[in-house]
C-alpha positions in Angstrom: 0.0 0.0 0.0 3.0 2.5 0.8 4.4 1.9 -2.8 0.9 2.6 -4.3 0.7 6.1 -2.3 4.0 6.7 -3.0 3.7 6.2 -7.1 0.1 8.2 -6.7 2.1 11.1 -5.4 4.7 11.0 -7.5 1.9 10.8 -10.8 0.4 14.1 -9.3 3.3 15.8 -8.6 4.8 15.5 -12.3 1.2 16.3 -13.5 1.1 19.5 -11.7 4.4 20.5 -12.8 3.7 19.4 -16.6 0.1 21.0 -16.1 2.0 24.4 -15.6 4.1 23.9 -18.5 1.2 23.6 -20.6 -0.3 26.3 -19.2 2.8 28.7 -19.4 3.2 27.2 -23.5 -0.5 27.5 -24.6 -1.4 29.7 -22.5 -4.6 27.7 -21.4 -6.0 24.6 -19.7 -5.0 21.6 -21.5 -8.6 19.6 -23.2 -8.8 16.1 -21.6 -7.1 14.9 -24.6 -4.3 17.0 -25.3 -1.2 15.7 -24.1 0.5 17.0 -21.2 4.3 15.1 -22.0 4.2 17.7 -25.5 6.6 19.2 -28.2 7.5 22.6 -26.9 8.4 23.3 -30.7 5.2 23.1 -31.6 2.5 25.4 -32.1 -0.4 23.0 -30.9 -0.4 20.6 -28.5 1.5 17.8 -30.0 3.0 14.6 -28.7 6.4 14.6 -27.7 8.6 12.3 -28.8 9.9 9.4 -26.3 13.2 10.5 -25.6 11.4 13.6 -25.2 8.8 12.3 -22.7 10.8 10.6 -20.3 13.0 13.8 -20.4 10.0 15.6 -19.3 9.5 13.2 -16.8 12.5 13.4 -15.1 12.7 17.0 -15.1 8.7 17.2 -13.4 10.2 14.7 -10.9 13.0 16.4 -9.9 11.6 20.1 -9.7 8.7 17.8 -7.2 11.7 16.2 -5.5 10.3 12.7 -6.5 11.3 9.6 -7.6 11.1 9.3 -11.6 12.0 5.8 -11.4 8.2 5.4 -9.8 6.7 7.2 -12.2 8.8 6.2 -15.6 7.9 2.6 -14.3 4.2 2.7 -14.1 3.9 4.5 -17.3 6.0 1.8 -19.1 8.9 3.7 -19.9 11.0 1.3 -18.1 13.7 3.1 -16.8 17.0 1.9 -16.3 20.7 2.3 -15.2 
């Protein structure tokens, strides 16, 4: 149960910080389907790359001092050393 709280806090605490991004890039809310892991380059929400994403990841994880491992993990990304 500890892991599962711990991985649900680390999920939220990247989406906040990649919430913000959007907001800050768009300038708006993000729709339910736009992605929040996007191509900065672009001029509409797109879909960043995978590199991309787990670097965006990472980065939400450390500015929310959590684990990316947690997070990179449930999402599949299957991070490694």
């Amino acid at each position: 149960m500890a892991e599962e709280t711990a991985i649900a806090s680390a999920l939220l605490a990247v989406a906040q910080v990649r919430f913000a991004a959007f907001r800050e890039r768009f300038g708006r809310e993000p729709e339910p389907d736009e992605p929040l892991l996007f191509d900065p380059a672009e001029d509409q929400p797109t879909a960043a790359s995978a590199p991309d994403r787990t670097l965006q990841i990472i980065s939400a994880a450390l500015l929310s001092n959590v684990d990316a491992r947690l997070v990179l993990d449930y999402l599949g990304f299957g991070y490694h050393h």
